[in-house]
N, C-alpha and C positions, 0 to 999 in steps of 0.2 A: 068784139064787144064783151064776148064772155072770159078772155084774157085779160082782159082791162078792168071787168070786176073781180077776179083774183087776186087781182094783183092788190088795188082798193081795199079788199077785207083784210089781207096777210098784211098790209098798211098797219091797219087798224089794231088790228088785234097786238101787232109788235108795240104799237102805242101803249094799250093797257098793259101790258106786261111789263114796259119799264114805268108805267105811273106807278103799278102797284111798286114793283122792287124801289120806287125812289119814297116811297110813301115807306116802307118797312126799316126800324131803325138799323143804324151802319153799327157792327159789331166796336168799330172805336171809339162812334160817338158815344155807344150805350156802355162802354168801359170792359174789358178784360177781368173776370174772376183770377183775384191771383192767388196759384194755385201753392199749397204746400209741399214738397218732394220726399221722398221716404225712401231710403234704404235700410235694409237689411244684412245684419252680420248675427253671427254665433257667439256669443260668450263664454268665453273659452273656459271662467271656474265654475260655472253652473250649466254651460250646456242650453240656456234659454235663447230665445230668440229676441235681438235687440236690436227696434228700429229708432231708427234716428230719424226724425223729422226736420229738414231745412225750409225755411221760408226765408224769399227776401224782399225787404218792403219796398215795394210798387205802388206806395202811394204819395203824394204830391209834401209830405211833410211828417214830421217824425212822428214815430206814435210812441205808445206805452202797451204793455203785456195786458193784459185782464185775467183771461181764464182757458184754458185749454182741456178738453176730453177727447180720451179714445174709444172708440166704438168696435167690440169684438164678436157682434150679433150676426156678423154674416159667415163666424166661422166655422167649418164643419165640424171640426176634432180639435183639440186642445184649449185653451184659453188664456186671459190678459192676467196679466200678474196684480198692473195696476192700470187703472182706467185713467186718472190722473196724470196731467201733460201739464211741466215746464217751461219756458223759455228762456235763455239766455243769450245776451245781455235784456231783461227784463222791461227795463225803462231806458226814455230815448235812443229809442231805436232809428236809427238818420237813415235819410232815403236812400236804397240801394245797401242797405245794411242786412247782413246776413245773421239770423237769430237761429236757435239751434233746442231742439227737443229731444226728449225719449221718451218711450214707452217699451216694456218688457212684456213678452208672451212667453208661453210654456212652449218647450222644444218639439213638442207633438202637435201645434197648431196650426191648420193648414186652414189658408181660407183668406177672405178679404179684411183689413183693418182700415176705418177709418178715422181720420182727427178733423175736427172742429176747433180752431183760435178765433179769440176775441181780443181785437187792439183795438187803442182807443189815440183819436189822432189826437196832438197834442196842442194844436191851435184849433180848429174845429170842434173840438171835443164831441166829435159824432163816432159811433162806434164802426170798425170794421171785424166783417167776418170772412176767415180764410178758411179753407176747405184741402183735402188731401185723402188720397191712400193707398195703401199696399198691399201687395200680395205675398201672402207664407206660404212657404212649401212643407213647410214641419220635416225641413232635414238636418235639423241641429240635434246632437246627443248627448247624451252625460256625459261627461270627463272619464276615462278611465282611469280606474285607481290600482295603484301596485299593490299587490300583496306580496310582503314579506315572508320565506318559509319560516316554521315554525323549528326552533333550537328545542333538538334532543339534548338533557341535561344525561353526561355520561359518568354512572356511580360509580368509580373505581374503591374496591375491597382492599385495606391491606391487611396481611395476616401477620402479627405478632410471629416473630424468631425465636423459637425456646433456646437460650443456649444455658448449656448443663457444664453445673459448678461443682468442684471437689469438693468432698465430704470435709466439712470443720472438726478439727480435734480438740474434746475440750478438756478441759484443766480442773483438778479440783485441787484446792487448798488444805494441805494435812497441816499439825498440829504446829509440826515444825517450821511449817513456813515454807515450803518446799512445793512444785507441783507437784502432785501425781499422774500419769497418763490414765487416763482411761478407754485410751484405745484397745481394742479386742487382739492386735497385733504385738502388744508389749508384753513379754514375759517376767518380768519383774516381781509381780506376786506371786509365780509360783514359784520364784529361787525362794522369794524372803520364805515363803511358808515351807517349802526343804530343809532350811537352813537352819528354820524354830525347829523342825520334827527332829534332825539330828543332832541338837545341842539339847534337847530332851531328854533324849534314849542315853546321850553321853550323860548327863545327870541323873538318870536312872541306873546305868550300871555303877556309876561311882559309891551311887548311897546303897544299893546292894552289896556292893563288896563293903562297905564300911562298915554295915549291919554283921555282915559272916564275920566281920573282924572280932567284933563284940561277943559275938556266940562263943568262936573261938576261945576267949579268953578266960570267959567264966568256966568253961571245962578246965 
């Protein structure tokens, strides 16, 4: 008897558990949140951190873009560059159409990022809101930069050649029309001035003896 009500209650109680679970909505009927996807890459001239956000529309007819923000409040260290989220292709987006975002952080940001879109369906015109997000590691860097050594400007001296010229010899013009040297090497003015002393002395002896001739005669 007391196996038989056992059994009765463990009945029983399996009953309410699947009333309640059939009473609780079914995750298909009540619709799948479609989710946004986010990777992450380094950009390679600045060093930031740049995620890409994909969505692809999961809903029943095309929609149109509206408004997209990223959310950087859950990050520990670093921050969003721009809060401000894209889509393209923007308008008529067809089901099963892959749309594409970004949003840029600083290369030091580590922490969670989230995005919030807003489509707007294009027969319905009831709004959809999709959801996303990502984790940073803040393992992006700056770009290393080359530095260039710095040019020694090398002064090279040059020194002027003295080269040593012979003594000019110069000339003057006597009356005649004639040079004369006036090099210290030319004997020449002292023949000519010998040559006046002895044709002197010879016109001194002559007019001496001319003179005794005279004396002579008046005696």
């Amino acid at each position: 008897m007391r196996s038989l009500a056992n059994v009765r209650t463990m009945l029983i109680a399996g009953g309410a558990v699947l009333a309640m679970a059939a009473s609780l909505p079914h995750p298909a009927a009540a619709g799948a949140v479609p989710m946004v996807l986010g990777t992450v890459d380094c950009e390679p001239t600045t060093g930031e951190q740049l995620i890409t956000w994909n969505w692809t529309n999961s809903a029943s007819e095309a929609v149109n873009f509206d408004s997209g923000v990223a959310d950087g409040s859950a990050l520990t260290a670093g921050s969003l560059v721009s809060d401000v989220v894209g889509m393209q292709p923007d308008t008529g987006l067809v089901v099963q159409g892959l749309a594409q975002g970004e949003t840029i952080a600083s290369a030091d940001a580590v922490g969670t990022v989230s995005v919030t879109l807003m489509w707007v369906r294009t027969t319905a015109l009831t709004t959809l809101q999709v959801v996303g997000s990502v984790l940073l590691f803040g393992d992006c860097a700056l770009p290393e930069t080359t530095v260039l050594p710095e040019t020694t400007a090398v002064t090279t001296t040059v020194t002027p050649t003295v080269v040593a010229t012979a003594p000019r010899t110069t000339s003057a013009v006597g009356s005649g029309g004639g040079r004369i040297p006036r090099t210290g090497s030319d004997h020449t003015l002292l023949s000519l001035g010998a040559g006046f002393i002895v044709v002197g002395v010879a016109l001194l002896v002559v007019r001496r003896r001319d003179r005794m001739a005279d004396t002579s005669q008046l005696h």
